[in-house]
C-alpha positions, 0 to 999 in steps of 0.5 A: 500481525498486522499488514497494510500497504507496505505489507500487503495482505497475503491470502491463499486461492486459486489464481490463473489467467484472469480475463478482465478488471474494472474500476472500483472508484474513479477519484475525480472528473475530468475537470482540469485544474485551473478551471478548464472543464472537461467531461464528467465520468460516472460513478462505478458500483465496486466489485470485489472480494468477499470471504476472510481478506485480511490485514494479517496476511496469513493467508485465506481460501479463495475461490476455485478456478478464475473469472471473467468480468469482460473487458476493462473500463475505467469509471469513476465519481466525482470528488464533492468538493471538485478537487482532485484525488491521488490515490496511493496504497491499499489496504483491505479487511474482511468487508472494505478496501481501504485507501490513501488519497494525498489530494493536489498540490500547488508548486510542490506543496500540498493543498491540504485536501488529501483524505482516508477513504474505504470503500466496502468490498461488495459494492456502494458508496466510499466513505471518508476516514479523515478529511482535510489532510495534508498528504497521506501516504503509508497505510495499516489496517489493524482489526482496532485501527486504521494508521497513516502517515500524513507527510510534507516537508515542514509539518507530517504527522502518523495518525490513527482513527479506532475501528469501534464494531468495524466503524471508524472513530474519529482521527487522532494523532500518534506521533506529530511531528517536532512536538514531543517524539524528541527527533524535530523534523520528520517525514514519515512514509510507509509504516507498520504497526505490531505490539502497539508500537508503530514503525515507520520509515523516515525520508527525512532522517533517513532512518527506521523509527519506532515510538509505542502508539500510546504515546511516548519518546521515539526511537531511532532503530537504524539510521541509512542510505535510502529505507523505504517498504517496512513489515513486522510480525511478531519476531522483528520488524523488517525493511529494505534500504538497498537490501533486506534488513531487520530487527528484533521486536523486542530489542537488540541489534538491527542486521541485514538479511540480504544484500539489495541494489534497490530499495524496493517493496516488502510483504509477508506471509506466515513463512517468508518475507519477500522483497523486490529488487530491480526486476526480481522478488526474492523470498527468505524463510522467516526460520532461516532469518540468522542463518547462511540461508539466502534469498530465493528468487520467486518471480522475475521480469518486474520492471519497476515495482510499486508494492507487491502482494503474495498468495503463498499457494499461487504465486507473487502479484505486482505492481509496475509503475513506470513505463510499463503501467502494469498489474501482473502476476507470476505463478511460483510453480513456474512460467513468466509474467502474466499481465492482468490489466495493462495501460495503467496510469501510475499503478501503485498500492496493491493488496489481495483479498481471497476473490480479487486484486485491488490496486491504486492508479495514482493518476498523472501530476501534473499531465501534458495539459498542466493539469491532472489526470484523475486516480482511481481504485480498481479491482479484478475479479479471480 
């Protein structure tokens, strides 16, 4: 099974009221865009998680009992070509943090600096997967590939790059848009990939496509209201448009799993799908998928979650977008919320490894300024 930033990896471990986080990578100075300068911010060695983190999401031993690592900081480095970076889902496997970073925009429209990045877990330098993109979003780490999609209106692209011994290869392109997947104009935004196919969602079809990674027609699964998260395993692929819905993966019709208000994020574990739903994250078990079974709440008090990500022994973790600015977590044995860092930019992607939490901090565009307010990747500590 592979997961990435729709479907954040899960991984087992000891999570409990954590003291502190740090900035991994800070993407951008302070420079304002236009040419106003202000002060440079320094590069931060990135800590985090050794041990089996993974895209699969099956779930890993982490580590006993928390850690502290002070209080928080927020570092960063300097883009080498001077412009600004806007880092959005985050996925990780064994060794690195992975990210996507859509760059600027110039009224509306992407610049076209927008780039693939990672980063390895246990400190040093970032490295670029791809460069020059337009605007890349959605997110898959598998143990062959790195997957995204790279969305405008008026030209979007699912692209990919072999991991050969865990080195990236060169980018290619998977499915491009109106040249051959039969469909004409698309926006791709979050996506999975299972079986060698790719499944994502479509902002501007409004639909769930699929289309084999080897090249070939594409197909339209479902069309909707609103898909947005999506996840599969080796049974169906799932997604939420204003409730939990899935599909068999190897046909047949799609259906709906639970009724929804919300469009909201998805991920997996070996046993459950959960999803958000306004200020709640509700599990079903994969078995009782077909069945009477409903949806059981398992973390309430969200108010406006970006992705969420599941240790299956511990509890649900999230992030909080707007206002709040938040990354928490919920134990599933019982107990509220619990903040492990506050006063967040725009926290977005999010993913665990068995020793710490990753997150994109996705900045500010444009801020009060006109310009922007650098992103950045940030870790804490269990």
């Amino acid at each position: 099974m592979a997961v990435g930033a729709g479907a954040l990896a899960a991984t087992a471990g000891a999570w409990l009221v954590l003291g502190g986080c740090e900035a991994v990578l800070g993407l951008g100075d302070l420079q304002a865009r236009g040419g106003d300068s202000g002060s440079d911010v320094s590069t931060a060695d990135g800590t985090g998680g050794g041990g089996d983190g993974t895209t699969g999401g099956d779930g890993a031993t982490g580590a006993d009992g928390p850690s502290t690592d002070g209080g928080m900081t927020d570092t960063g480095t300097t883009d080498a070509a001077g412009l600004y970076l806007s880092p959005q889902r985050v996925a990780v496997d064994s060794s690195y943090v992975y990210w996507t970073d859509q760059g600027t925009f110039t009224q509306g429209a992407p610049d076209g600096d927008g780039k693939v990045m990672r980063a390895p877990l246990d400190g040093g330098a970032p490295e670029a997967i791809a460069t020059n993109q337009l605007a890349p979003y959605g997110l898959v780490v598998t143990e062959a590939a790195v997957y995204w999609t790279d969305f405008a209106f008026g030209g979007s692209d699912i692209m990919m790059a072999p991991l050969t011994g865990g080195v990236p290869g060169p980018p290619s392109t998977v499915v491009a848009d109106g040249s051959g997947n039969n469909m004409g104009l698309f926006v791709p935004m979050l996506l999975a990939v299972e079986q060698g196919i790719v499944y994502w969602t479509d902002r501007s079809l409004e639909a769930v496509v699929a289309q084999p990674v080897a090249g070939g027609a594409a197909t339209v699964i479902q069309y909707g209201t609103m898909p947005s998260d999506i996840a599969a395993d080796s049974s169906y692929v799932y997604w939420t448009d204003l409730g939990l819905w899935a599909a068999p993966l190897g046909g047949g019709s799609p259906f709906q799993i639970a009724a929804a208000s919300s469009s909201g994020p998805i991920t997996l574990d070996s046993t459950n799908v959960y999803y958000g739903d306004q200020g709640t994250i509700f599990a079903i078990a994969i078995a009782d998928i077909g069945t009477d079974a409903g949806p059981t709440p398992v973390a309430t008090g969200l108010n406006n979650a970006g992705a969420i990500a599941v240790d299956p022994a511990r509890g649900a973790y999230w992030t909080d977008e707007n206002p709040s600015g938040l990354v928490a977590w919920a134990p599933f044995d019982g107990g509220g919320p619990q903040t492990l860092a506050s006063q967040q930019l725009s926290p977005f992607g999010l993913a665990l490894t068995p020793s710490a939490v990753y997150w994109a901090d996705q900045g500010i565009f444009p801020n009060a300024d006109g310009g922007l307010t650098p992103g950045s990747v940030q870790s804490h500590s269990r």
